[in-house]
Structure formats: structure tokens, C-alpha cells
DSSP file (Angstrom, degrees, kcal/mol; ACC not computed):
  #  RESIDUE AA STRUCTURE BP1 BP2  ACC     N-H-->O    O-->H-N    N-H-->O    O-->H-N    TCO  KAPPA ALPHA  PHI   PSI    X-CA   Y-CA   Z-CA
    1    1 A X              0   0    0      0, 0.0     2,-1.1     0, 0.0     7,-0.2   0.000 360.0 360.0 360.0 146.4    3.9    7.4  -24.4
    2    2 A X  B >>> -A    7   0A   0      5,-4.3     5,-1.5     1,-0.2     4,-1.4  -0.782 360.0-169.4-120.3  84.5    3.1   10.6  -22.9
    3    3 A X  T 345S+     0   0    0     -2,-1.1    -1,-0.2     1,-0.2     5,-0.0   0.649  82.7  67.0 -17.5 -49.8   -0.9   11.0  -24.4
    4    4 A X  T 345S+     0   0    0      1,-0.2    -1,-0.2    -3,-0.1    -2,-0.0   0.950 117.1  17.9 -48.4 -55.3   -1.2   14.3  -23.5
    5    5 A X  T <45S-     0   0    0     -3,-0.7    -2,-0.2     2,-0.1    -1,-0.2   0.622 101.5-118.4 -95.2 -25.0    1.6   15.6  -26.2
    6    6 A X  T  <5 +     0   0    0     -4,-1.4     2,-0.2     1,-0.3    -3,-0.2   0.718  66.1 139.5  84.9   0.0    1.4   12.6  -28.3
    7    7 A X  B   < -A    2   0A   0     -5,-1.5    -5,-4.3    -6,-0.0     2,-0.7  -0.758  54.7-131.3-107.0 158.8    5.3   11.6  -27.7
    8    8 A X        -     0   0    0     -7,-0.2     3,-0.1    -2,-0.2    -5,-0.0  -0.820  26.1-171.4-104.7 117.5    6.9    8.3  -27.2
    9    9 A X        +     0   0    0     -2,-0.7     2,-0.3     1,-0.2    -1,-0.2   0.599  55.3  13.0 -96.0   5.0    8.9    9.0  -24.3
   10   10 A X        -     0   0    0     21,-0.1     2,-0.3     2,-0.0    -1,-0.2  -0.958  50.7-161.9-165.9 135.4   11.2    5.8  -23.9
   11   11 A X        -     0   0    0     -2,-0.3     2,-0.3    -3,-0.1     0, 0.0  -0.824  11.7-179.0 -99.1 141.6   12.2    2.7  -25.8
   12   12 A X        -     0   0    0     -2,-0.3     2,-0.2     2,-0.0    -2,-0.0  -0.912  11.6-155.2-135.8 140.9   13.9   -0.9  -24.2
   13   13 A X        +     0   0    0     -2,-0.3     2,-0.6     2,-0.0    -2,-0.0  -0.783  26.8 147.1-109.3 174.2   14.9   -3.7  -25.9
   14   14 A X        -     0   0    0     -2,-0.2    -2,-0.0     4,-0.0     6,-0.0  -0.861  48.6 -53.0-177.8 146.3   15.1   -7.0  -24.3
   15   15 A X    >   -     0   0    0     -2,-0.6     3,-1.9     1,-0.1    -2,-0.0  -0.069  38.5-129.2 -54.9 129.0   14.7  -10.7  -24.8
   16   16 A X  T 3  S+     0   0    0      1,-0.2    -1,-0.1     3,-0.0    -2,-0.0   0.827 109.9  56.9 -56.2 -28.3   11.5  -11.9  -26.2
   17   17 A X  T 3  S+     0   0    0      2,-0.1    -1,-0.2     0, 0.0     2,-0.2   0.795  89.0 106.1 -52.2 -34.2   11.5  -14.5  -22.9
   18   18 A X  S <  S-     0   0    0     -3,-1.9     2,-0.1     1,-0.1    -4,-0.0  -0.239  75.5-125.8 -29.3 109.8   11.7  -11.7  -21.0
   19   19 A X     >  -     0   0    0     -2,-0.2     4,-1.4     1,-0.1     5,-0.1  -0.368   3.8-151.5 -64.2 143.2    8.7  -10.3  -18.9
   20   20 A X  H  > S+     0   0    0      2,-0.2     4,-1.0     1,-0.2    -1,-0.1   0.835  99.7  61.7 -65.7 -30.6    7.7   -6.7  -19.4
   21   21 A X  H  4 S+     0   0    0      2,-0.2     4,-0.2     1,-0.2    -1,-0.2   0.623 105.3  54.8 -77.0 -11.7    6.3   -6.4  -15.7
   22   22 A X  H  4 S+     0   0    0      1,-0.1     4,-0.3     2,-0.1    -2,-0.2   0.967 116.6  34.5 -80.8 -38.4   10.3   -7.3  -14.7
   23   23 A X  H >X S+     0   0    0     -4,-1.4     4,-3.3     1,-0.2     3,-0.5   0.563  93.6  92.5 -80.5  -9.0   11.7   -4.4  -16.8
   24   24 A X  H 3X S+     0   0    0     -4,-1.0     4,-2.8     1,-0.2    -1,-0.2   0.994  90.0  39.6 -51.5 -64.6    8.8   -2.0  -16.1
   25   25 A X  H 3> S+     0   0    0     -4,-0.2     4,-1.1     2,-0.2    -1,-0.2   0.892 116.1  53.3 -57.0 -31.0   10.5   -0.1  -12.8
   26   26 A X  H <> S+     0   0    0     -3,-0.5     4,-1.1    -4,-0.3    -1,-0.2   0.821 109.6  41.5 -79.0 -38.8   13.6   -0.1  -14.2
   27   27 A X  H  < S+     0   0    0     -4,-3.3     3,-0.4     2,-0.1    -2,-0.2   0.824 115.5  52.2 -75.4 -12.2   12.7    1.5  -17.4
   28   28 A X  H >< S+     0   0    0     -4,-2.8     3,-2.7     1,-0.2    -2,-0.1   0.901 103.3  56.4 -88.7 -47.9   10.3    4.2  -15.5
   29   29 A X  H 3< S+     0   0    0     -4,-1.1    -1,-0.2     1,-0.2    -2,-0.1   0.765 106.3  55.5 -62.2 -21.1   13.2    5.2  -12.9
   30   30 A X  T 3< S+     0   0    0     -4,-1.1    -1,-0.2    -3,-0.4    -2,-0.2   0.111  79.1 117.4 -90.3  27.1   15.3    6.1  -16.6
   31   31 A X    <   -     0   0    0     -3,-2.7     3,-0.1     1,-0.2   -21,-0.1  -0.532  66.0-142.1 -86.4 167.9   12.4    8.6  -17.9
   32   32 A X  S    S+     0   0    0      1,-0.3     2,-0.4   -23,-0.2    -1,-0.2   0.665  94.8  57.9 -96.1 -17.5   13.9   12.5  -18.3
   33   33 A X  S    S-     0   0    0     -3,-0.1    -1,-0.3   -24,-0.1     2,-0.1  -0.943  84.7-135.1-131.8 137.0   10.4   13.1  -17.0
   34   34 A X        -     0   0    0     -2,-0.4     2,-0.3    -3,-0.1    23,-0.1  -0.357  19.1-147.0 -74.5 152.9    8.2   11.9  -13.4
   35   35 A X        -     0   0    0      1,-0.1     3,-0.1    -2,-0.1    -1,-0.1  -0.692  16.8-172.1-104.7 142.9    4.7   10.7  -14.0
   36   36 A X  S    S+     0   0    0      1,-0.4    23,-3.8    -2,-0.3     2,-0.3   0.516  83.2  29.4-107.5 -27.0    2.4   11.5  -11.1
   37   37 A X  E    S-b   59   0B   0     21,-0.2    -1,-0.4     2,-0.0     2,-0.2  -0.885  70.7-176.5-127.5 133.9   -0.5    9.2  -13.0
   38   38 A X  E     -b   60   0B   0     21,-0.9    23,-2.2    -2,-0.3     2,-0.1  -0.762  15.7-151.1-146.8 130.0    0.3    6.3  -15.0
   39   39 A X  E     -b   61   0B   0     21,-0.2     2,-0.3    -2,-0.2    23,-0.2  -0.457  24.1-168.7 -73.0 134.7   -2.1    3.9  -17.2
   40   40 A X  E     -b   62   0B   0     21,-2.7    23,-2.9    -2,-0.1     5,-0.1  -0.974  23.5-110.9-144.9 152.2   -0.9    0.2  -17.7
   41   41 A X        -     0   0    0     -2,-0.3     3,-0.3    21,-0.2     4,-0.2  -0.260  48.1 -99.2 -49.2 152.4   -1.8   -3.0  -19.9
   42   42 A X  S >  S+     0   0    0      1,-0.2     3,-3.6    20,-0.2    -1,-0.1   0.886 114.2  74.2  14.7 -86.5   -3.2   -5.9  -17.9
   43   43 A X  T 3  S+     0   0    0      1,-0.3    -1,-0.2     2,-0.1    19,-0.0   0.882  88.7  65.2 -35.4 -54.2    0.2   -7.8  -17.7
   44   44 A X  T 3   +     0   0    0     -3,-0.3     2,-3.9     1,-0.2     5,-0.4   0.689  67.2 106.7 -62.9 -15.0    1.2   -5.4  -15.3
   45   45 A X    <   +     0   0    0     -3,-3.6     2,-0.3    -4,-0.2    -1,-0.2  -0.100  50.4 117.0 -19.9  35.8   -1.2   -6.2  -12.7
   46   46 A X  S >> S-     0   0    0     -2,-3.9     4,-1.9     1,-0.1     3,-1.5  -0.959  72.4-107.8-136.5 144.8    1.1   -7.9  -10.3
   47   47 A X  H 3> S+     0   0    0     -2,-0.3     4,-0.9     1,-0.3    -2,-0.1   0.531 113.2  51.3 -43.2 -24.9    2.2   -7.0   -6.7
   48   48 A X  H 3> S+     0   0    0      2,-0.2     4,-1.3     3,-0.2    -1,-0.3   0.618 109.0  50.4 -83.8 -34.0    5.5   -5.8   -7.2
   49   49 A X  H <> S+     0   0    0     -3,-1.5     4,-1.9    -5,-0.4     5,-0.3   0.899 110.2  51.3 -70.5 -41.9    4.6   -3.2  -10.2
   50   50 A X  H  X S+     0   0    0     -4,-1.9     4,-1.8     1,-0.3    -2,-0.2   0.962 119.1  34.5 -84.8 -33.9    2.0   -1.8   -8.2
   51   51 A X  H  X S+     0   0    0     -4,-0.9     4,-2.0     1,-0.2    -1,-0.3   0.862 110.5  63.0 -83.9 -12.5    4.5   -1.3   -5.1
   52   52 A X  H  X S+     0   0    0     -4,-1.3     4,-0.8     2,-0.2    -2,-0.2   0.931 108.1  40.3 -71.5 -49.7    7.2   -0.6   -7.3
   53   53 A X  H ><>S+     0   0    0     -4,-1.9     3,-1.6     2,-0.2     5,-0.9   0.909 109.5  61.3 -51.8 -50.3    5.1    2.6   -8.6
   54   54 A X  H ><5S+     0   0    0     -4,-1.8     3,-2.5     1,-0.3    -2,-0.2   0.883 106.7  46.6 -25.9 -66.9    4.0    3.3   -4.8
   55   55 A X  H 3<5S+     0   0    0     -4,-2.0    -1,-0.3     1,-0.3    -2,-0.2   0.862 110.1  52.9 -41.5 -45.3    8.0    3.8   -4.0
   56   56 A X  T <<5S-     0   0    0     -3,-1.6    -1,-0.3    -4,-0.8    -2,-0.2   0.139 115.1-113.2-106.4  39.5    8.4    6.1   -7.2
   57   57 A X  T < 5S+     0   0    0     -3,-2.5     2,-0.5     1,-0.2    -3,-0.2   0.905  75.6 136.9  79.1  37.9    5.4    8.6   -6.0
   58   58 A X      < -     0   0    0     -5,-0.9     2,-1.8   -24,-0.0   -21,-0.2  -0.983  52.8-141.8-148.6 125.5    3.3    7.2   -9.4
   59   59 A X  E     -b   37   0B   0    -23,-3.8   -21,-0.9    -2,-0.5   -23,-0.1  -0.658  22.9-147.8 -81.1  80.2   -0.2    6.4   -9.2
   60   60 A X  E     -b   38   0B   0     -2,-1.8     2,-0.5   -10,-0.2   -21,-0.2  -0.142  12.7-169.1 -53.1 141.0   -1.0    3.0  -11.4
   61   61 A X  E     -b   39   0B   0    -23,-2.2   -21,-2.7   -20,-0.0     2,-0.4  -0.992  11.3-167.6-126.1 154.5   -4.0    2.3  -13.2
   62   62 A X  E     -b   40   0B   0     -2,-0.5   -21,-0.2   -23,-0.2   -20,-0.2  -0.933  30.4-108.2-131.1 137.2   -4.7   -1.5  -14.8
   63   63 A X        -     0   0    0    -23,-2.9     2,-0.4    -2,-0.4   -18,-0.2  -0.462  51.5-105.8 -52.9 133.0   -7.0   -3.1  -17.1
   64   64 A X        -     0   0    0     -2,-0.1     2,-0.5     1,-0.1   -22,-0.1  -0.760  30.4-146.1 -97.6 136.9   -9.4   -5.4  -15.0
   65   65 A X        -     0   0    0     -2,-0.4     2,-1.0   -23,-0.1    -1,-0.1  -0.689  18.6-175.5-100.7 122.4   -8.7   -8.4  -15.3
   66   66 A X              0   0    0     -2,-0.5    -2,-0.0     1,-0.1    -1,-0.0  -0.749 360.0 360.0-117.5 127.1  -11.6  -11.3  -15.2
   67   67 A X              0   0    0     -2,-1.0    -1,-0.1     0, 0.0    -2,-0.0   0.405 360.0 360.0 -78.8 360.0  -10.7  -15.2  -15.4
């Protein structure tokens, strides 16, 4: 969802067994539009999102998470 404007720029569907943090990179690399900054849930909080953004120029930010 693109905050600024208040539109929802992308839908996936996918199996409820499915993780979100596997489809994340894939769905970002089909947006019409680049992110320089993007805010993410928790979940996403895993090494591979956060280099996955690195690669596509996109600064992540995460909920901190305490255990």
C-alpha cells in the first residue's frame, strides 16, 4: 500500500501454508512502481528479506521484535 496516496498497489494469492517472508521479493520485483523506503510487519524480519531489499536499492524498516 502506497500511504502516501492511499492506494493498494499489489495483490498475491497463495497457499495459506505458505510464508509471506518467501513471496515478499518476488511480489516487490512485480510492482509498476520502485520503493526507495519500505515499512514491514515483524514476520519479515529475517536475513534473506532484508538482503533481498539491499539487492533491489529498497531500504527496509521492521517492527522490533522482543522474545
Amino acid at each position: 500500500m502506497d500511504t502516501r496516496h492511499g492506494i493498494i498497489t499489489g495483490v498475491d494469492c497463495y497457499p495459506a501454508n505458505q510464508r509471506e517472508s518467501d513471496i515478499i521479493l518476488e511480489h516487490l520485483k512485480g510492482q509498476p512502481c520502485k520503493y526507495q523506503e519500505m515499512g514491514l510487519d515483524g514476520g519479515y524480519d529475517i536475513g534473506a528479506v532484508h538482503r533481498g531489499l539491499e539487492l533491489l536499492g529498497v531500504q527496509g524498516y521492521t517492527a522490533i521484535r522482543e522474545y
